[in-house]
N, C-alpha and C positions, 0 to 999 in steps of 0.2 A: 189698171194698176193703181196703186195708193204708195203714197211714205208715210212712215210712219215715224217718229221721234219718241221713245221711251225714256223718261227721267228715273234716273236709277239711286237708289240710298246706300247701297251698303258696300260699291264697289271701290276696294283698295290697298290692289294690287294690280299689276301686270298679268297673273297667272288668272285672275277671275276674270280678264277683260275676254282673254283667249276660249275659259268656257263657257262665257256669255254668245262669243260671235261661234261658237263651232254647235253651241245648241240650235241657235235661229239658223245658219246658214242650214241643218240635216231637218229641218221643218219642210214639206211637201207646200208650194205655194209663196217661199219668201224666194226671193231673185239673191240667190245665193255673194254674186256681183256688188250687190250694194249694202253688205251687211256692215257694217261700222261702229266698233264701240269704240266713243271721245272719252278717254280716259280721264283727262283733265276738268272733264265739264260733267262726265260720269251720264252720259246719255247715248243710247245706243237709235242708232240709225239702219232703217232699210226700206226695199219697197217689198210690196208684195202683190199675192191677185190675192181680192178679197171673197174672189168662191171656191177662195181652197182652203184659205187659214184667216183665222181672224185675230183682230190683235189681241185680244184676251186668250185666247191661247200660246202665243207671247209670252203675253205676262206671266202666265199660269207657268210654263217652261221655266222662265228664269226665277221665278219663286222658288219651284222645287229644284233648285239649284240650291237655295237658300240666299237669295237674293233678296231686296224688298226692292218695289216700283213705286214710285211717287207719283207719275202722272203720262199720261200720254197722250199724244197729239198726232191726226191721221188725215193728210192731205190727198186730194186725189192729183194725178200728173197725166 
């Protein structure tokens, strides 16, 4: 498993934070348990297994939400 930390640009509302976290959580491979968008700091958190989904596909998700991603960061645990 891995976490991952997504720095997010463009989230700002409540209503985006909800289809940020229900996008990642319906991805095959993220630990649905740990999905977490910090509204305040606008980074979304989770883990995942990395031979199912990668974090660029991720980002790629939350792009065509119409999101932008500034940077991410992917710890293994």
């Amino acid at each position: 498993m891995q976490k991952a930390t997504i720095q997010l640009e463009t989230l700002t509302c409540p209503s985006c934070k909800m289809k940020i976290e229900n996008a990642t959580k319906a991805m095959e491979g993220v630990d649905k348990d740990s999905v977490e968008v910090l509204f305040n700091s606008s980074k979304l958190k989770f883990n995942f297994d990395e031979t199912k989904v990668k974090v660029e596909e991720v980002e790629n998700a939350i792009k065509k939400l119409g999101y932008d991603v500034k940077k991410s960061q992917v710890k293994s645990i």
